[in-house]
C-alpha positions in Angstrom: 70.7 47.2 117.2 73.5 45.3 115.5 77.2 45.9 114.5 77.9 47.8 111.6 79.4 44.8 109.7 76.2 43.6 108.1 74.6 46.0 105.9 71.5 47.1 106.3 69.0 45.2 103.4 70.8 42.0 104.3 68.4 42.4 107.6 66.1 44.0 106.0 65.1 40.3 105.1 65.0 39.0 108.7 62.9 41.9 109.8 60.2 41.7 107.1 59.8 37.3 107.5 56.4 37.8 109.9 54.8 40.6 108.0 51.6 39.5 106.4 49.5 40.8 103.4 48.4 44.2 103.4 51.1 45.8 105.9 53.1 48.2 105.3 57.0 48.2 104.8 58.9 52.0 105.1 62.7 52.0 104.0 65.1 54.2 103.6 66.9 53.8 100.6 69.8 51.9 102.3 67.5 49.2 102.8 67.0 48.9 98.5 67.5 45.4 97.3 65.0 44.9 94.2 65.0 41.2 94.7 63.6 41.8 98.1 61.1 44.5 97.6 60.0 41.8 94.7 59.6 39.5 97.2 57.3 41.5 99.2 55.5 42.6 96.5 54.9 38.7 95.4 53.5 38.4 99.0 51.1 41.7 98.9 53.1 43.5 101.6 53.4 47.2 100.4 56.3 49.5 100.9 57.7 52.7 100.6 61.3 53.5 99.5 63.6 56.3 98.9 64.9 55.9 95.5 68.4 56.1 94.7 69.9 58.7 93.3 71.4 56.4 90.2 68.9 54.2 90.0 68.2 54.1 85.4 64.6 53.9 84.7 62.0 54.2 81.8 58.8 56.2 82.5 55.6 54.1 81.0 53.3 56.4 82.2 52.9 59.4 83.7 49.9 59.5 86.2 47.7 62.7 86.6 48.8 66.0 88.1 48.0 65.8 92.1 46.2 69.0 93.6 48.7 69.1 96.3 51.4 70.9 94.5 54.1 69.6 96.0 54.0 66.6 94.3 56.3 67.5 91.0 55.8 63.5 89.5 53.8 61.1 90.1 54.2 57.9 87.2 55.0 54.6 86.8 58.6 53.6 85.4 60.0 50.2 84.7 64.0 49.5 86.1 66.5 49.7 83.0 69.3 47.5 84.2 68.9 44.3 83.4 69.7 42.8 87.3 67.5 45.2 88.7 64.9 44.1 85.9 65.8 40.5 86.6 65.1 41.2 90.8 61.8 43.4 89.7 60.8 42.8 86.8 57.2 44.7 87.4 56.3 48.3 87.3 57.0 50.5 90.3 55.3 53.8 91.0 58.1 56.9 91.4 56.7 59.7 93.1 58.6 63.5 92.9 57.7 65.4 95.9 58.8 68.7 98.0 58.8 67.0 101.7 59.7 69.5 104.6 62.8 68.7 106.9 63.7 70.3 109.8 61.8 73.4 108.7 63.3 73.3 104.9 61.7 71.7 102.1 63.5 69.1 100.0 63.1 67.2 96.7 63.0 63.6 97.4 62.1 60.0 95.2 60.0 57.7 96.5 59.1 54.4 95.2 56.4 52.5 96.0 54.2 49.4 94.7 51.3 50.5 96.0 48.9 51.8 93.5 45.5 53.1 95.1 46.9 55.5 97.4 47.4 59.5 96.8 50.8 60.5 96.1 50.6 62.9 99.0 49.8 59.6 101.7 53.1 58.1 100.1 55.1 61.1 101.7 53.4 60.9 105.1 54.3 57.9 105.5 57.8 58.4 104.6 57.7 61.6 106.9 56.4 58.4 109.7 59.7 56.7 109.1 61.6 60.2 110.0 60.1 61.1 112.9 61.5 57.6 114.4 65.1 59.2 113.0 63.9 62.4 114.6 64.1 60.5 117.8 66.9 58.7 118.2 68.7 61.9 117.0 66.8 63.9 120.2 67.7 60.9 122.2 71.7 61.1 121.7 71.9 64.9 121.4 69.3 65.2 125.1 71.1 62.4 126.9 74.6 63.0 125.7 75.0 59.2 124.2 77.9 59.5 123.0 80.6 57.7 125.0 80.0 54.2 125.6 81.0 53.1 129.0 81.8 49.4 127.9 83.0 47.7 124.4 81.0 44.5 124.9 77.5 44.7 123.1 75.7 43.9 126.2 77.2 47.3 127.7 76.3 49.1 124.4 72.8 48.1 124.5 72.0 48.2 128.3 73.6 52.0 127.8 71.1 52.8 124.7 68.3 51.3 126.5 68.8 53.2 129.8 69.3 56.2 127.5 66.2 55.5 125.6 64.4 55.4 129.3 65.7 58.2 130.8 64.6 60.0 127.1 61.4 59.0 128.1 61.2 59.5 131.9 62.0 62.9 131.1 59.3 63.7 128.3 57.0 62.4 130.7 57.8 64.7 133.2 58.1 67.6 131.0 54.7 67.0 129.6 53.1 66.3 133.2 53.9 69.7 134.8 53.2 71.4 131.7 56.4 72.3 131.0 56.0 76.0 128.5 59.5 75.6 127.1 61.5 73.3 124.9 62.2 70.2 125.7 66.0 70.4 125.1 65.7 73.1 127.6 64.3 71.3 129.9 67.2 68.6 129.5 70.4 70.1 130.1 72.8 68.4 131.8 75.9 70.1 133.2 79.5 67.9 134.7 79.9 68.2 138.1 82.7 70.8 139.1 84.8 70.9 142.3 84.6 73.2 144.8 88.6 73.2 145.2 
């Protein structure tokens, strides 16, 4: 948790200093900075990116059709501005794939440096990186975190975390006595009214 006033890929940095070759790196395309994802890729850490929605490119090669038909494209492109070239001056693999959200399906980009796995293993893992979205979404909507008792970030925090525990105290429970019906069901929490 941090303050909004730092974007996101300047910590994307900090975060990614102890990871060593052959892990895994899953971004969302806030978290884009070529120089970075260069970086990583100089260090044989692989990743997985959104791609933006402006980002120019040239296609050098198309790879073959996937079975899984929801993979539209699947090729290798090469960044056509010259700072982004500069930052990443390699090929990077663009996959084109129909991902389901929240029951719909979507068209999303994903770039990745990675060039052994299946296209369709590239959107698993970016469906990974959603669920932990998933969560903290179930976590604010279950709990109600939306007012924050105290301004101070040690308030802010403590109040996540408690949240985040309460989140979980509560899936245990529900998934110890076999609880048949949904979980937001389950939680439902209701002010306290006065008999007056």
């Amino acid at each position: 948790m941090d303050t909004a006033r730092q974007h996101d890929n300047t910590r994307a940095r900090e975060l990614c200093a102890g990871l060593s070759e052959g892990e895994i790196v899953i971004f969302d395309k806030a978290y884009i900075d070529f120089g970075h994802l260069w970086t990583l890729m100089q260090r044989g850490i692989f990743f997985v990116t959104r791609a933006r929605d402006n980002m120019a490119c040239r296609v050098e090669r198309r790879l073959p059709k996937a079975s899984d038909k929801r993979i539209l494209k699947d090729e290798w492109i090469v960044l056509k501005v010259h700072y982004a070239r500069q930052d990443y001056p390699s090929l990077l693999r663009r996959i084109k794939a129909l991902v389901e959200i929240d029951g719909e399906e979507r068209i999303m980009v994903f770039l990745t440096n990675n060039t052994e796995w299946a296209a369709s293993t590239v959107c698993v893992l970016h469906r990974c990186r959603l669920s932990i979205e998933t969560f903290f979404k179930e976590v604010k909507q279950t709990v109600q975190l939306v007012d924050f008792l105290g301004q101070s970030d040690n308030a802010v925090k403590w109040q996540v975390r408690t949240a985040q525990l309460v989140h979980l105290l509560l899936r245990f429970l529900a998934w110890r006595s076999r609880w048949a019906h949904s979980f937001t069901r389950l939680v439902t929490f209701h002010p306290r009214r006065s008999l007056a």
